[in-house]
N, CA, C and O atoms as CSV, one atom per row, in Angstrom:
chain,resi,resn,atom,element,x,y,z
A,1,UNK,N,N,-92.723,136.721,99.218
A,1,UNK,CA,C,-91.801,137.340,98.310
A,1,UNK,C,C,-90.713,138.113,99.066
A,1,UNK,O,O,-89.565,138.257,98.645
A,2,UNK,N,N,-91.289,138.701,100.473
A,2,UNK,CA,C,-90.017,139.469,100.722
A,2,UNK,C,C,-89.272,138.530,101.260
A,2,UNK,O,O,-88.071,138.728,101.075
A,3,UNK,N,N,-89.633,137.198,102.099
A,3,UNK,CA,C,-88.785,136.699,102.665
A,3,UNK,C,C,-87.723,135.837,101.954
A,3,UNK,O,O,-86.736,135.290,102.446
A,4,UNK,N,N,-88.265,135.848,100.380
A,4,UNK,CA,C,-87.264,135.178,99.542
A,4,UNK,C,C,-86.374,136.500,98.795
A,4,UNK,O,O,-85.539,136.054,98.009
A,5,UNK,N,N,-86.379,137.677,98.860
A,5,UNK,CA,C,-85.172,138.379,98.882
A,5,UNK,C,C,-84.443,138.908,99.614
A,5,UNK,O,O,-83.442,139.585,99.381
A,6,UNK,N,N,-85.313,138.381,101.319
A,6,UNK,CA,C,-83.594,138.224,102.127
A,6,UNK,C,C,-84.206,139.223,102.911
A,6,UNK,O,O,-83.474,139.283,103.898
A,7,UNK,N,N,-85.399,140.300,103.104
A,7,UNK,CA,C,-86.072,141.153,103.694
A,7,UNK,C,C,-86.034,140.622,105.104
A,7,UNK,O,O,-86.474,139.508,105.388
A,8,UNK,N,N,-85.318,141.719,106.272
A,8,UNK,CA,C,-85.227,141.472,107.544
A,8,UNK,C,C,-86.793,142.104,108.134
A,8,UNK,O,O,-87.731,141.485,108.637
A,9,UNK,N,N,-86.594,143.968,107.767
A,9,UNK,CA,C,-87.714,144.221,108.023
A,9,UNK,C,C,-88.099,145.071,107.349
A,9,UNK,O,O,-87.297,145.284,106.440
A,10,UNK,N,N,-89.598,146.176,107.296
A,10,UNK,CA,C,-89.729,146.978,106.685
A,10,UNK,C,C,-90.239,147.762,107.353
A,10,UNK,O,O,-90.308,147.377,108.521
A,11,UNK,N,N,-90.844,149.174,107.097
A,11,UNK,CA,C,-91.574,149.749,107.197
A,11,UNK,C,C,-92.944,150.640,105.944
A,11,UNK,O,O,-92.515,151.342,105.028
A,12,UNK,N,N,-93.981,150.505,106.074
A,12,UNK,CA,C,-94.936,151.274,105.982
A,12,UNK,C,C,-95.805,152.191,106.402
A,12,UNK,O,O,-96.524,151.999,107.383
A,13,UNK,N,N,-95.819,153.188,105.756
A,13,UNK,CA,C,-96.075,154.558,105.449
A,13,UNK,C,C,-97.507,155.082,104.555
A,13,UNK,O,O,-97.486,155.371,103.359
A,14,UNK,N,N,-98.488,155.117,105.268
A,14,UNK,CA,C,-99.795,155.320,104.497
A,14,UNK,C,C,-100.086,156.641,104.893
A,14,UNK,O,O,-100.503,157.050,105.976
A,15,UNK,N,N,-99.769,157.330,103.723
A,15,UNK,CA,C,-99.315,158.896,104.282
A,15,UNK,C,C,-101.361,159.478,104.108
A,15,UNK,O,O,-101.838,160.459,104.677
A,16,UNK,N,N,-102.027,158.642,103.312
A,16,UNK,CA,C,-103.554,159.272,103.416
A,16,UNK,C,C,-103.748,159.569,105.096
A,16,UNK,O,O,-103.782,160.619,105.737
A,17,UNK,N,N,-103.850,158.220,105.465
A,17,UNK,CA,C,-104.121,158.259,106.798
A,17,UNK,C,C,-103.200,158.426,108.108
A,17,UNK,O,O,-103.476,158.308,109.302
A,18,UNK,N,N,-102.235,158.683,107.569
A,18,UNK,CA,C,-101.066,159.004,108.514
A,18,UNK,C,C,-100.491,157.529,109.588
A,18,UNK,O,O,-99.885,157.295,110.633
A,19,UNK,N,N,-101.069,156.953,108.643
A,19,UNK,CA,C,-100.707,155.629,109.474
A,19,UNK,C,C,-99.210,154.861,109.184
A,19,UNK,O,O,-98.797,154.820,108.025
A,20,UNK,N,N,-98.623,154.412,110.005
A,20,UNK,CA,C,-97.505,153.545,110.312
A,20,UNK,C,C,-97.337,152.154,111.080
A,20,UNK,O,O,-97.712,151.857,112.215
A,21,UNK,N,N,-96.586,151.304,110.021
A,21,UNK,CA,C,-96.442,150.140,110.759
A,21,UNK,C,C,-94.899,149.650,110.762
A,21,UNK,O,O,-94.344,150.230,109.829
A,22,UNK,N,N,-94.420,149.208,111.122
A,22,UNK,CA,C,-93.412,148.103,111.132
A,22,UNK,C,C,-92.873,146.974,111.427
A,22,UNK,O,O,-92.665,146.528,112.555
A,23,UNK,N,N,-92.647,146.511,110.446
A,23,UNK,CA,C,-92.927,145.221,110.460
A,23,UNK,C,C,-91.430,144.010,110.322
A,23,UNK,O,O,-90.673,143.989,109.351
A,24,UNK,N,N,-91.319,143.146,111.490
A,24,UNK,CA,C,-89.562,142.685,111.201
A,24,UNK,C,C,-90.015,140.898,111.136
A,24,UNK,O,O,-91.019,140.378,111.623
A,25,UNK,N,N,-88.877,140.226,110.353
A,25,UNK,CA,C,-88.672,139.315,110.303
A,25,UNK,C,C,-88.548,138.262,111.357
A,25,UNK,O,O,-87.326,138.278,111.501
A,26,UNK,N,N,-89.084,137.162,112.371
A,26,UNK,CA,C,-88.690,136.586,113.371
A,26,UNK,C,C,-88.023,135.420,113.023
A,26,UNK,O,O,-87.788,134.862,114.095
A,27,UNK,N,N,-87.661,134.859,112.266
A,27,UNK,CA,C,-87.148,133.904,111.333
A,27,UNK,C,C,-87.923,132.768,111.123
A,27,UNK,O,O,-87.448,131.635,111.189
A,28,UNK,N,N,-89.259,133.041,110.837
A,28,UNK,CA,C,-90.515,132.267,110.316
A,28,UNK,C,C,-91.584,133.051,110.008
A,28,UNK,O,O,-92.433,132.472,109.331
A,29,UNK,N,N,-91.849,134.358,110.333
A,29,UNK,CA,C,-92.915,135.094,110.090
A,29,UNK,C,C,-92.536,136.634,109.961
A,29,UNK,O,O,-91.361,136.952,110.146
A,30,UNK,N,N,-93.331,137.445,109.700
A,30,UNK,CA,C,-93.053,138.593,109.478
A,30,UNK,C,C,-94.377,139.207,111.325
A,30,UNK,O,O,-95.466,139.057,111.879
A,31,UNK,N,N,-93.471,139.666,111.357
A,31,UNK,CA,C,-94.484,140.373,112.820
A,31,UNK,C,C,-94.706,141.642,112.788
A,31,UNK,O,O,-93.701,142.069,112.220
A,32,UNK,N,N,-95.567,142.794,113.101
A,32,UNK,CA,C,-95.962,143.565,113.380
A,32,UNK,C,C,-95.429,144.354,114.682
A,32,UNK,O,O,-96.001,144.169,115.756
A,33,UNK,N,N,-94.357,145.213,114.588
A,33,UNK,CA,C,-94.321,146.222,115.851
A,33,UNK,C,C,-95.459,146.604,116.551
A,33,UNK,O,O,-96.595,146.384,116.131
A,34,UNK,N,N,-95.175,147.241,117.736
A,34,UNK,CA,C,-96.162,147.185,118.594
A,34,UNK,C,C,-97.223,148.957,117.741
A,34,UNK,O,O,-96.552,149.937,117.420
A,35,UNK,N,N,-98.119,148.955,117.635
A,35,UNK,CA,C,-98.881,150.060,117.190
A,35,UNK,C,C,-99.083,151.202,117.416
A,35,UNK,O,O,-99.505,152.039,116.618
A,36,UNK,N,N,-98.619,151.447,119.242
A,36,UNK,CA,C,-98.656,151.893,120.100
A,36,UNK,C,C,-97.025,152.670,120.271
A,36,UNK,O,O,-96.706,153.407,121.203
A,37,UNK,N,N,-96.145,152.271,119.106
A,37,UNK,CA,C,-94.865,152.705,119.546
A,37,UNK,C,C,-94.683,154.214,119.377
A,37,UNK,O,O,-95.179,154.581,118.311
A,38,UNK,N,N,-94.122,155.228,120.096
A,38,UNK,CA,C,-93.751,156.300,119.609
A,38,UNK,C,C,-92.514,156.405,118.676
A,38,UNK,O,O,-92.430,157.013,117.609
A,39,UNK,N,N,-91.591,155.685,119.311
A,39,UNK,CA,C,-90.665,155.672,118.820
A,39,UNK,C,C,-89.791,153.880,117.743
A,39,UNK,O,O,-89.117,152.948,118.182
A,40,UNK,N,N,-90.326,154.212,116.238
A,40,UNK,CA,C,-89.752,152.789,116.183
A,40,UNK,C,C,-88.241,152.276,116.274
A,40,UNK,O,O,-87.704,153.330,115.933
A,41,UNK,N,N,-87.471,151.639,116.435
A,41,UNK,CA,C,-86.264,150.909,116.919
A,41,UNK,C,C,-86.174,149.242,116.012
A,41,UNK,O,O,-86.641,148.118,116.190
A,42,UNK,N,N,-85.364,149.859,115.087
A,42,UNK,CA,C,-84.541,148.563,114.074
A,42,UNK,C,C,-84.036,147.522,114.885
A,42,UNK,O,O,-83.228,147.860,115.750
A,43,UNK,N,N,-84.380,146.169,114.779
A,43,UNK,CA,C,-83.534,145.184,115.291
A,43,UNK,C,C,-82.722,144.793,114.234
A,43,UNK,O,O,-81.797,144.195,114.782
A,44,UNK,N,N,-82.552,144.785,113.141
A,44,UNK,CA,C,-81.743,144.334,111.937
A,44,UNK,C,C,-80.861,145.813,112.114
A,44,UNK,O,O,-79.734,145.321,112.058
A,45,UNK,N,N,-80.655,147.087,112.265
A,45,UNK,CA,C,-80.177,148.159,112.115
A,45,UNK,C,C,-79.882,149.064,113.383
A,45,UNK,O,O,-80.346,150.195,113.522
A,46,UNK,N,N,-78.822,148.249,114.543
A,46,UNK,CA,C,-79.224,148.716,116.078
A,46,UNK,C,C,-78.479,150.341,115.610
A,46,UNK,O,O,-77.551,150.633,114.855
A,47,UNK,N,N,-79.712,151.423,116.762
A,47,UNK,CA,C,-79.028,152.902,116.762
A,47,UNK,C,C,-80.202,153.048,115.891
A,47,UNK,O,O,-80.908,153.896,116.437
A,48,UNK,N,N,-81.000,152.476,114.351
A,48,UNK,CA,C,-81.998,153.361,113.613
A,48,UNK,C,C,-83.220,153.660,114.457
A,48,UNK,O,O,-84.022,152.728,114.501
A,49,UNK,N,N,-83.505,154.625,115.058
A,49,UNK,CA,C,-84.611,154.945,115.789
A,49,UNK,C,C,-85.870,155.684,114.647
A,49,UNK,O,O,-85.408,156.424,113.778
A,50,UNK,N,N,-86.880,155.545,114.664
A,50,UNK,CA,C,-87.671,156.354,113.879
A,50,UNK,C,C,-88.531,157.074,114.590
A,50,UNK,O,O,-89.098,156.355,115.412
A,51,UNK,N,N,-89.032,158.698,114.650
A,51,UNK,CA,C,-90.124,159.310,115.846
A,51,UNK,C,C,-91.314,158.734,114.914
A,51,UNK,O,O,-91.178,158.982,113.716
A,52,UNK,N,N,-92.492,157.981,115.305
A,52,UNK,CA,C,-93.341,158.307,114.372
A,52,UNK,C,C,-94.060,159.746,114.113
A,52,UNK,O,O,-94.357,160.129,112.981
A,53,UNK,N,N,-94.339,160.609,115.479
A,53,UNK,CA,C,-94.764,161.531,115.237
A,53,UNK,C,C,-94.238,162.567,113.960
A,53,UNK,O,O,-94.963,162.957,113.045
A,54,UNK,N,N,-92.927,162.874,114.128
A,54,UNK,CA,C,-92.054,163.587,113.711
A,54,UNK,C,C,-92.075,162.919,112.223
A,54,UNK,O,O,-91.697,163.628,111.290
A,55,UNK,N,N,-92.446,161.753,111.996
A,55,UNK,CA,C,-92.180,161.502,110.240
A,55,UNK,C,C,-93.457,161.530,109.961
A,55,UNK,O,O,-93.600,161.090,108.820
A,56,UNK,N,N,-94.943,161.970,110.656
A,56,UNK,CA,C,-95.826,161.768,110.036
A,56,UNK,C,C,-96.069,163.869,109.941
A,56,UNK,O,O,-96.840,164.461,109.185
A,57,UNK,N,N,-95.299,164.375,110.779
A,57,UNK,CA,C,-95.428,165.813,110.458
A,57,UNK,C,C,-94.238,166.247,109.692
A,57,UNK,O,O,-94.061,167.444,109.467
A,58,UNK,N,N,-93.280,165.197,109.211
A,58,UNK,CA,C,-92.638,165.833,108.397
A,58,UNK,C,C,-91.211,166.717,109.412
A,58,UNK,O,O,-90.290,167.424,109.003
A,59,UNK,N,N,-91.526,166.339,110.624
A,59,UNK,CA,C,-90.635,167.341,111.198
A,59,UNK,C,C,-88.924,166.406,111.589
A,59,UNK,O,O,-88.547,165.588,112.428
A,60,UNK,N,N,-88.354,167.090,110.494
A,60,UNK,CA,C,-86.666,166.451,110.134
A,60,UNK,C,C,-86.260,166.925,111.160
A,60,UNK,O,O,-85.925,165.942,111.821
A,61,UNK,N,N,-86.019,168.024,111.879
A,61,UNK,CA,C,-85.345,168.361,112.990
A,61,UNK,C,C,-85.752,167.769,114.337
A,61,UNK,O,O,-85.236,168.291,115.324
A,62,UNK,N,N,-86.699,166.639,114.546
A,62,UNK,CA,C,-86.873,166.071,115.458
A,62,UNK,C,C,-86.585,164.351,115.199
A,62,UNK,O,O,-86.213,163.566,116.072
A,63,UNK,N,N,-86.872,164.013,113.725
A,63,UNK,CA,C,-86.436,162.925,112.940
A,63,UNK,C,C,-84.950,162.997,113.506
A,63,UNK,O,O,-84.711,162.318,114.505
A,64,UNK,N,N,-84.105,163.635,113.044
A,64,UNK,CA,C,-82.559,163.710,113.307
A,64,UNK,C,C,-82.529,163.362,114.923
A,64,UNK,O,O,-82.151,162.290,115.394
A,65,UNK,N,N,-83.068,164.639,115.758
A,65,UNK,CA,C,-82.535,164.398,116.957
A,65,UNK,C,C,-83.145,162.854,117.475
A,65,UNK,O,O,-82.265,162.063,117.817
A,66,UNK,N,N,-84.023,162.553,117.528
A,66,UNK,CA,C,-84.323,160.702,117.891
A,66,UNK,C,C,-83.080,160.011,117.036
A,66,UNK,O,O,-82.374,159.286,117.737
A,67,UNK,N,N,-82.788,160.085,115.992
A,67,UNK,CA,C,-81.728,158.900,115.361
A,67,UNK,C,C,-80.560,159.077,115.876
A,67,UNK,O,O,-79.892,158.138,116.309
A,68,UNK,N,N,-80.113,160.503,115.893
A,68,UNK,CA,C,-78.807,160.715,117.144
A,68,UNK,C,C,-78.765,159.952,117.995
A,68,UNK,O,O,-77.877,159.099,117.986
A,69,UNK,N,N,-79.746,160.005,119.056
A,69,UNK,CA,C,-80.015,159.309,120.425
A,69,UNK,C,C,-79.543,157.935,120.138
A,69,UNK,O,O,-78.681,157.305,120.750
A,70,UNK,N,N,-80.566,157.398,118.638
A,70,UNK,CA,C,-80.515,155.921,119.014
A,70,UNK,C,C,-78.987,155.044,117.935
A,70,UNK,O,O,-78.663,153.897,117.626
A,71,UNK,N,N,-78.589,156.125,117.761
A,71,UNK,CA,C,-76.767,155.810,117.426
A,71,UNK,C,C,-76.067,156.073,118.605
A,71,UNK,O,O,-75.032,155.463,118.873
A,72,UNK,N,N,-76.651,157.123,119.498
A,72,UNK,CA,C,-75.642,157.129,120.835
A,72,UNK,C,C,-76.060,155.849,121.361
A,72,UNK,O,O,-75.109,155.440,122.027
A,73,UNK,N,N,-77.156,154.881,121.403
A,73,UNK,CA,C,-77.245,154.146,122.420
A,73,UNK,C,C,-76.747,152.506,121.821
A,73,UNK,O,O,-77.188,151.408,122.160
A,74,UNK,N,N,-75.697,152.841,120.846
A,74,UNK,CA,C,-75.419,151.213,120.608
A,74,UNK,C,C,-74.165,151.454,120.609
A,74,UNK,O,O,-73.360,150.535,120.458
């Protein structure tokens, strides 16, 4: 279903368990980021950086400063 509305990638957010995945389009499958990432990084959206730490504590002032970074780096 997502790949028939055009879905590059997504992310999920299982805020019980504080768990995170993300997940991008390879242009046949949907793949799984690495699990292990600290920091996730959009290939459909170059510069969107995500901290996972920082979005699983809620902490926006460290959210911001990672997405800065990863708009300075494109």
């Amino acid at each position: 279903m997502l790949e028939t509305a055009g879905v590059d990638e997504y992310l999920v957010f299982e805020t019980l368990e504080g768990r995170i995945e993300w997940w991008h389009h390879d242009g046949n499958q949907f793949l799984e980021g690495p699990r292990d990432a600290t920091v996730f990084n959009s290939a459909t959206f170059p510069g969107l950086w995500l901290d996972r730490d920082a979005l699983r504590a809620g902490d926006r002032f460290r959210l911001i400063e990672t997405l800065q970074h990863g708009i300075q780096s494109i």
